[in-house]
C-alpha positions as CSV (number, residue, x, y, z in Angstrom):
1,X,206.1,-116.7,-130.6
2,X,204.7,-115.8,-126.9
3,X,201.8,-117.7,-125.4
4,X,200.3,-116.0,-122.0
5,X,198.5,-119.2,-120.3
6,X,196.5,-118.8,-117.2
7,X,194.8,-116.2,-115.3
8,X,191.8,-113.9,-115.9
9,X,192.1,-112.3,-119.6
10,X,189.7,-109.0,-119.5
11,X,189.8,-108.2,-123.1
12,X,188.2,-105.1,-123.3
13,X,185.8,-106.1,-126.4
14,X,184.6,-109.6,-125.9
15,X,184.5,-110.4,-122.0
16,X,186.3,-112.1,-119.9
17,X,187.9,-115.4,-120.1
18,X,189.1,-117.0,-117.3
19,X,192.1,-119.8,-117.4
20,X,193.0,-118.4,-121.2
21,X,195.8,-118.3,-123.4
22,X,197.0,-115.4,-125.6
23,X,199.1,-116.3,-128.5
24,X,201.3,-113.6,-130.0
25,X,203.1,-113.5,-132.6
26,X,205.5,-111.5,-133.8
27,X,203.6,-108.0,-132.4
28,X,200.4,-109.3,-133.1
29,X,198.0,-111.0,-131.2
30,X,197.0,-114.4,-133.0
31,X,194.6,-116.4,-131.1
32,X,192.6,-115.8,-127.6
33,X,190.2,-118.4,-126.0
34,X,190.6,-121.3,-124.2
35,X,190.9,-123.7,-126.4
36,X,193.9,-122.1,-127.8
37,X,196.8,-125.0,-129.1
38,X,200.3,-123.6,-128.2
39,X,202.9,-124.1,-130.6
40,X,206.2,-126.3,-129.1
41,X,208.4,-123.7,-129.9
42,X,206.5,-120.8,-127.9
43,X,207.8,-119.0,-124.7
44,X,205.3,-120.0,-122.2
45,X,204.1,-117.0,-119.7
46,X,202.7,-118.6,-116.8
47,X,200.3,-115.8,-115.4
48,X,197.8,-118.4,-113.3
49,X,196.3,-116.2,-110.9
50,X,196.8,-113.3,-112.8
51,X,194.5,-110.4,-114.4
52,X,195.6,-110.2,-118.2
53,X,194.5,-106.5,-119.5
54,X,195.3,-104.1,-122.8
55,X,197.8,-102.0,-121.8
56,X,196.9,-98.2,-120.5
57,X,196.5,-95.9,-122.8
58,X,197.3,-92.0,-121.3
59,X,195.4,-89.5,-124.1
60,X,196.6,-86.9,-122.5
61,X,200.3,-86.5,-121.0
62,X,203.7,-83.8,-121.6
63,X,205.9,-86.5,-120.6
64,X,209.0,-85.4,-122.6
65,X,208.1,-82.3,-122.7
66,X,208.2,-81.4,-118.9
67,X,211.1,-83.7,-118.1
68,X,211.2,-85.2,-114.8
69,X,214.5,-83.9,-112.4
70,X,215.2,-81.1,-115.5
71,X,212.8,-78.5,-115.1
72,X,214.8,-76.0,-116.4
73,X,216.7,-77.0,-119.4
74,X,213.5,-79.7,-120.0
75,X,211.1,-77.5,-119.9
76,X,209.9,-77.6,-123.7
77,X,206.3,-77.8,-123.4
78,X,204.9,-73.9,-124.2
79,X,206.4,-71.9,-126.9
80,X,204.9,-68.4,-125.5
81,X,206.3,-65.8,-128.2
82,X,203.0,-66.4,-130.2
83,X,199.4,-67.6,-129.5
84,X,198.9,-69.1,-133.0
85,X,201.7,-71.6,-133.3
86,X,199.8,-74.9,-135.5
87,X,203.3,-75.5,-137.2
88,X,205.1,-76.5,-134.2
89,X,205.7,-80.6,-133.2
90,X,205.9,-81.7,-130.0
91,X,207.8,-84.5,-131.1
92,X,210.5,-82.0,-132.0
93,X,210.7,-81.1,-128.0
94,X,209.9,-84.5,-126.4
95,X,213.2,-86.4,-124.6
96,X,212.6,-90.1,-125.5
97,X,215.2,-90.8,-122.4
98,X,212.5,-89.0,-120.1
99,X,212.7,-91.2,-116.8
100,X,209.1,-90.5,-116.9
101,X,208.8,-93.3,-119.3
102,X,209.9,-96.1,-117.5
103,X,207.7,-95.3,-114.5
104,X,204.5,-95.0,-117.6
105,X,205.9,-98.6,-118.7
106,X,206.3,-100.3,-115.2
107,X,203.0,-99.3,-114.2
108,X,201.4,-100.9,-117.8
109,X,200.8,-98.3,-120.0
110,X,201.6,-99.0,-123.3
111,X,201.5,-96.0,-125.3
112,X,201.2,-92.4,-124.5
113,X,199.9,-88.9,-126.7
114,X,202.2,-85.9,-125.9
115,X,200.7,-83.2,-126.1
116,X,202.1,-79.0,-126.5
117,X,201.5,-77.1,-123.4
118,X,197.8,-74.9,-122.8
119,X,199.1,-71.5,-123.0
120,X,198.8,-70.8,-126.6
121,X,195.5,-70.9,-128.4
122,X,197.0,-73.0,-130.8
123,X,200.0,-74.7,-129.4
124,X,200.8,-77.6,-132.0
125,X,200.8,-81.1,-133.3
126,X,200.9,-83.8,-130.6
127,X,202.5,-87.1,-130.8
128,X,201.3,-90.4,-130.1
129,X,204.8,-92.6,-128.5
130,X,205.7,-96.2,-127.2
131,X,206.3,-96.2,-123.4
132,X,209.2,-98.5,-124.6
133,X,210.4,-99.6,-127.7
134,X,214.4,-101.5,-128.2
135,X,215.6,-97.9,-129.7
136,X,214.3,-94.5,-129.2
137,X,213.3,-94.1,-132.9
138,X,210.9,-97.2,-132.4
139,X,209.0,-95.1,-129.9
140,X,207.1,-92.6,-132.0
141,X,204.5,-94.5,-133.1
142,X,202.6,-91.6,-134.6
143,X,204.4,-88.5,-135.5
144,X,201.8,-85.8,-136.1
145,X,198.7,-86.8,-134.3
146,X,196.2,-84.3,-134.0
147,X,196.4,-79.9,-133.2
148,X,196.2,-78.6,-129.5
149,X,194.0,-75.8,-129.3
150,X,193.2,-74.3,-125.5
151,X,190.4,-71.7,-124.4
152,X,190.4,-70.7,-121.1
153,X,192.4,-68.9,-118.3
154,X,196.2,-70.1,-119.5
155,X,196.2,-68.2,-122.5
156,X,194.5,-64.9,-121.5
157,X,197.0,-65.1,-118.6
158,X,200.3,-65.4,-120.4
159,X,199.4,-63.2,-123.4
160,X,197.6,-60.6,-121.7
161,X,200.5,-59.7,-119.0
162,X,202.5,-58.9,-122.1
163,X,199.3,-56.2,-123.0
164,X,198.8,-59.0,-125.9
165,X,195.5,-60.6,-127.5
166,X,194.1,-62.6,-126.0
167,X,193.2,-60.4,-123.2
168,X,190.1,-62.1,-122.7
169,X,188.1,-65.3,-123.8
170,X,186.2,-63.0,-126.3
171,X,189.5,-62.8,-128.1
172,X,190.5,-66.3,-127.1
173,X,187.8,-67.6,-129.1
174,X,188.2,-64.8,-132.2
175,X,192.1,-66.0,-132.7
176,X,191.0,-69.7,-133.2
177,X,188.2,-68.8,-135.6
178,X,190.4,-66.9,-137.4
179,X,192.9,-69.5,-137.5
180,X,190.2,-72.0,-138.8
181,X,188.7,-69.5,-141.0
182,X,191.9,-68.7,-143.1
183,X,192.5,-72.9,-143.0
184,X,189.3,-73.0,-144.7
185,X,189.4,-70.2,-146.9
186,X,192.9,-71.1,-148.5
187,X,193.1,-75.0,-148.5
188,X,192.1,-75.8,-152.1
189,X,194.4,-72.2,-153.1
190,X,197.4,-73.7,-155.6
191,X,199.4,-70.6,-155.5
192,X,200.2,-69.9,-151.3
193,X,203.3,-68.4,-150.3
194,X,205.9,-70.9,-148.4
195,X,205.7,-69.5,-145.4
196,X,201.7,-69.3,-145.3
197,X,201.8,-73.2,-146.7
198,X,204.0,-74.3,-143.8
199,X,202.2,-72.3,-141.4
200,X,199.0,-73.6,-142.1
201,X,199.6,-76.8,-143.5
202,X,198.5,-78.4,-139.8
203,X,195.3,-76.7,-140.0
204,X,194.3,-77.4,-143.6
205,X,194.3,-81.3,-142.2
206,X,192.2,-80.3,-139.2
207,X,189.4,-78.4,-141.6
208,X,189.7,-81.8,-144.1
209,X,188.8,-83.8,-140.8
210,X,191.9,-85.8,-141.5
211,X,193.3,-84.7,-137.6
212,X,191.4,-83.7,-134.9
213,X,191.2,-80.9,-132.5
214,X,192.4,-81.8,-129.3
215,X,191.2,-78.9,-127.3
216,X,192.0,-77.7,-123.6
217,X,188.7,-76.7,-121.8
218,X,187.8,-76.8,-117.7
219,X,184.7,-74.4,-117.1
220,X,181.3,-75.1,-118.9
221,X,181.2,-71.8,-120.6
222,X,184.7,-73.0,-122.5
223,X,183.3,-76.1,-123.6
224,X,180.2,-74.1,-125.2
225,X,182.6,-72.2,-126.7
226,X,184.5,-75.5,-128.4
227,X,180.9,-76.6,-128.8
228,X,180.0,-73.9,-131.2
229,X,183.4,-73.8,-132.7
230,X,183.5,-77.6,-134.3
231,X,179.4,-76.2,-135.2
232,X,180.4,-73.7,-137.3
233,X,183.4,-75.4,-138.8
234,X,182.3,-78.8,-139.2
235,X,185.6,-80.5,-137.8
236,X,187.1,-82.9,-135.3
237,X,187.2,-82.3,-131.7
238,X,188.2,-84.2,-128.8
239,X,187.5,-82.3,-125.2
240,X,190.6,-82.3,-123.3
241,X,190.7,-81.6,-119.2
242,X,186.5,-81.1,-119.2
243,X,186.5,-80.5,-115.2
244,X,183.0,-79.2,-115.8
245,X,181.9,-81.4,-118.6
246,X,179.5,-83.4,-116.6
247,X,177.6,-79.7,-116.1
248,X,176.9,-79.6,-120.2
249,X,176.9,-83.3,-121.0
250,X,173.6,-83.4,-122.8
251,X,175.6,-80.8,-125.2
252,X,178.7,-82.8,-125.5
253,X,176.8,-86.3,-126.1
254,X,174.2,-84.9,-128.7
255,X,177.5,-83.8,-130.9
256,X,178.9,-87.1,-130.1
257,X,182.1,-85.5,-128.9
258,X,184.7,-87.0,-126.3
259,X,186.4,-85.9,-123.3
260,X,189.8,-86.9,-122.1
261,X,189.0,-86.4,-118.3
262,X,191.6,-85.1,-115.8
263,X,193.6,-84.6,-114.3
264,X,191.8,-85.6,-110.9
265,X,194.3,-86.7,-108.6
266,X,194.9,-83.0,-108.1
267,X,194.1,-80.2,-106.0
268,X,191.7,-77.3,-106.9
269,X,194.3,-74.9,-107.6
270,X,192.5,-72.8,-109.6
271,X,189.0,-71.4,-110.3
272,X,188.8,-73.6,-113.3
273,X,189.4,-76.8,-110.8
274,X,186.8,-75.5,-108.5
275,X,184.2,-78.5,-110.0
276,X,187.0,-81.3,-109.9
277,X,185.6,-84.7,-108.5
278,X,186.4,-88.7,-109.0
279,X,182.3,-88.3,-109.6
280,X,182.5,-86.7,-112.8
281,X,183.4,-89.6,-114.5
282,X,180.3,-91.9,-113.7
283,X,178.3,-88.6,-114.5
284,X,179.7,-88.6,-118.0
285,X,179.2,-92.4,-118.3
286,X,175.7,-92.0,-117.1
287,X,174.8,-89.4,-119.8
288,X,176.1,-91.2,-122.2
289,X,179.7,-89.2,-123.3
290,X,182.7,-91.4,-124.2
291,X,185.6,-90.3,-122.4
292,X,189.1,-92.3,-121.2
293,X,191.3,-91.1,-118.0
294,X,194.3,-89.3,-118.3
295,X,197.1,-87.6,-115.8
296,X,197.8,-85.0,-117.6
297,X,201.4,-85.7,-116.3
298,X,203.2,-83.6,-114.6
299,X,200.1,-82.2,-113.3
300,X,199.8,-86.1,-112.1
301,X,202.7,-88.8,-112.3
302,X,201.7,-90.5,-115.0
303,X,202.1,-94.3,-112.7
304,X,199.4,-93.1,-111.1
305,X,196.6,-93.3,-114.2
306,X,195.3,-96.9,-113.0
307,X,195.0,-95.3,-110.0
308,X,192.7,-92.9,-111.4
309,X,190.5,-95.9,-112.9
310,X,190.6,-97.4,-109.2
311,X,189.3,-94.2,-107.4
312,X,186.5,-93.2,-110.3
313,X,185.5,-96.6,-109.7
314,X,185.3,-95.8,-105.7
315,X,183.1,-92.9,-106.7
316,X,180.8,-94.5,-108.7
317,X,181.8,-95.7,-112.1
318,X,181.4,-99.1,-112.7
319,X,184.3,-101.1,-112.7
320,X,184.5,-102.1,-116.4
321,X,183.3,-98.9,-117.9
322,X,186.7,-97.7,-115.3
323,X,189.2,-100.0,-117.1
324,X,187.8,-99.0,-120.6
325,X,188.3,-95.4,-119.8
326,X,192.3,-96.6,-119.7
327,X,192.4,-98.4,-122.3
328,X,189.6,-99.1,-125.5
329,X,187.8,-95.9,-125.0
330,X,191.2,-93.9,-125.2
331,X,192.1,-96.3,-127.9
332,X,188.4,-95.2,-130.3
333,X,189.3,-91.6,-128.7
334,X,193.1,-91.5,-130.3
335,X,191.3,-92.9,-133.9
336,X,193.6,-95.9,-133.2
337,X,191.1,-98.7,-132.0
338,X,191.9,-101.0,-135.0
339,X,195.2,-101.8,-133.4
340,X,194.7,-100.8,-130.0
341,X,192.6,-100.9,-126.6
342,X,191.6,-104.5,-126.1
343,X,193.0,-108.1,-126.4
344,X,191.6,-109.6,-129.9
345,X,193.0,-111.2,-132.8
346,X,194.8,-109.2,-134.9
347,X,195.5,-106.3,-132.5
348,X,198.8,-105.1,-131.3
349,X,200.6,-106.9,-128.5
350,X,199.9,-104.2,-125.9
351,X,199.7,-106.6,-123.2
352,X,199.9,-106.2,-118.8
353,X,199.8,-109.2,-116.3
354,X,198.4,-107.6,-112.8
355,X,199.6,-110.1,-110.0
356,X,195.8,-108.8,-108.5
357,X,192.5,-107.1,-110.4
358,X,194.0,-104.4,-111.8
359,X,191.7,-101.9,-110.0
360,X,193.0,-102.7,-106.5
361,X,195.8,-100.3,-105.6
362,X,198.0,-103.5,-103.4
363,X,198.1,-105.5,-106.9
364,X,201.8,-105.2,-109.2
365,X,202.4,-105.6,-112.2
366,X,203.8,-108.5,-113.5
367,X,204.7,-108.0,-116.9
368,X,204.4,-105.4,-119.9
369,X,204.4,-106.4,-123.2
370,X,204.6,-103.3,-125.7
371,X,204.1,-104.3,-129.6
372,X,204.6,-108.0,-128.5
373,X,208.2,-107.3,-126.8
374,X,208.1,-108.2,-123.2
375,X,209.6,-105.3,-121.2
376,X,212.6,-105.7,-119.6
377,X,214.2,-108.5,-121.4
């Protein structure tokens, strides 16, 4: 048993407590308050002076995928022989000895979804990992975790220099429908062949809304397009990049969808980018449209997603809607809420000690607990 004693506990759910204690046991959080008896036989964390926080959640990330100091031979992330690829798993491409994970752990995030690259219209099953875990295996935490789909420039780009649909977003858009369409049409059929029941065997969960669509968008006109996609299907979506989601939100809130917003920390090096701004994020807030942070690493090193919080912050988001967006929010945005996101009983130890508030760039971290084991001992 672990009891965390001292320092500011910002739990995400139920305010903050100042001077209390976090009991854990086993990977579970126990008890939080004040008032809180430790045990004789616990190991006492002394973090007076401290901000206690859930650990950071990144929603979007291809650490793995794109492996740091490998970019040849780890370079995994987009399967470019065919646009319509839903039976692929990025956990099948993701190195768990990444040193992109350590830097994601030492800087307090906890858990991480891995995601296919953008340059297929359907690019694959994500994966939702530990930053750390004892053994490799005890990093996936959930193997299949929702479909990549992506509108846009990327794939009209890499298809259409091969003289390949899609050429243009027109056909963008007409190779996802289809892909839905024949999901829908054959999901109930007993007799399929094999190779049209693995092939669509991803899809038939995202038209049962038992995964959801994660899909890449930047200009407004994209995210209309996802818009009247999960309209006319009736399923899942989650809004992934949405650099010009703040220039639609009264669409995007009235459907109740979510964006994972980023990358930020990045220059405008494309037209899509043209609208990208630490603002956007207290525009969202303001209309109302959930949405967490991400780094949408390697675009950003993922260490730097707190840093993201901090500047959004600077820009105008206020400061506890900032640390939500990197942690509960992306928590309820992953479907994984019950266990993760903020410091309650009965949650998952997903636990970082700041040695300062965790939105001021000077403060360290302290410690990382991930499922209740302290990292690095």
């Amino acid at each position: 048993m672990i009891a965390i004693k001292g320092g500011t506990i910002m739990t995400m759910s139920g305010g903050t407590i100042q001077d209390g204690i976090i009991l854990i046991e086993g990977n579970i959080i126990k008890e939080v308050g004040r008032e809180v008896e430790i045990p004789p036989s616990a190991q006492v964390s002394d973090a007076s002076g401290c901000f206690i926080t859930p650990g950071f959640i990144d929603a979007h990330c291809h650490v793995g995928l794109v492996e740091e100091v490998n970019p040849v031979e780890g370079d995994d992330v987009n399967e470019t022989s065919d646009p319509i690829t839903p039976f692929l798993h990025a956990l099948d491409g993701v190195n768990l000895r990444d040193c992109a994970f350590a830097d994601a752990v030492q800087s307090g995030i906890t858990r991480l979804l891995v995601h296919p690259g953008s340059t297929n219209i359907i690019g694959g099953q994500s994966v939702l990992l530990k930053s750390w875990a004892p053994s490799l295996s005890e990093m996936v935490y959930r193997p299949q975790w929702g479909m990549k789909a992506a509108l846009g420039e990327n794939p009209k780009r890499i298809y259409g220099k091969k003289d390949k649909m899609p050429k243009t977003r027109m056909a963008s858009a007409a190779l996802l429908r289809k892909a839905l369409f024949m999901a829908q049409k054959n999901r109930d059929k007993k007799q399929l062949s094999p190779n049209d029941h693995f092939e669509l065997e991803g899809l038939f969960k995202v038209i049962r809304g038992e995964m959801p669509l994660w899909i890449h968008v930047h200009r407004a006109d994209d995210i209309l397009t996802a818009l009247r996609i999960k309209d006319e299907f009736q399923i899942e979506m989650v809004l992934q990049h949405g650099t010009e989601a703040h220039l639609v939100a009264d669409d995007i809130a009235k459907r109740g969808v979510a964006v994972c917003l980023g990358p930020l920390l990045i220059n405008r090096a494309k037209v899509e980018m043209r609208e990208v701004s630490f603002r956007n994020a207290a525009l969202l807030h303001q209309a109302g449209v959930k949405f967490c942070l991400i780094t949408d690493h390697p675009e950003v090193p993922i260490q730097y997603l707190g840093m993201c919080g901090a500047l959004a912050a600077r820009e105008g988001l206020e400061e506890n809607a900032a640390l939500q967006a990197l942690t509960l929010n992306a928590a309820e945005i992953l479907g994984v809420e019950k266990e993760l996101g903020s410091i309650e009983p009965g949650k998952r130890a997903d636990i970082v000690i700041f040695e300062g508030h965790p939105l001021d760039l000077k403060s360290k971290v302290r410690h990382v607990l991930v499922d209740g084991l302290m990292w690095g001992e």
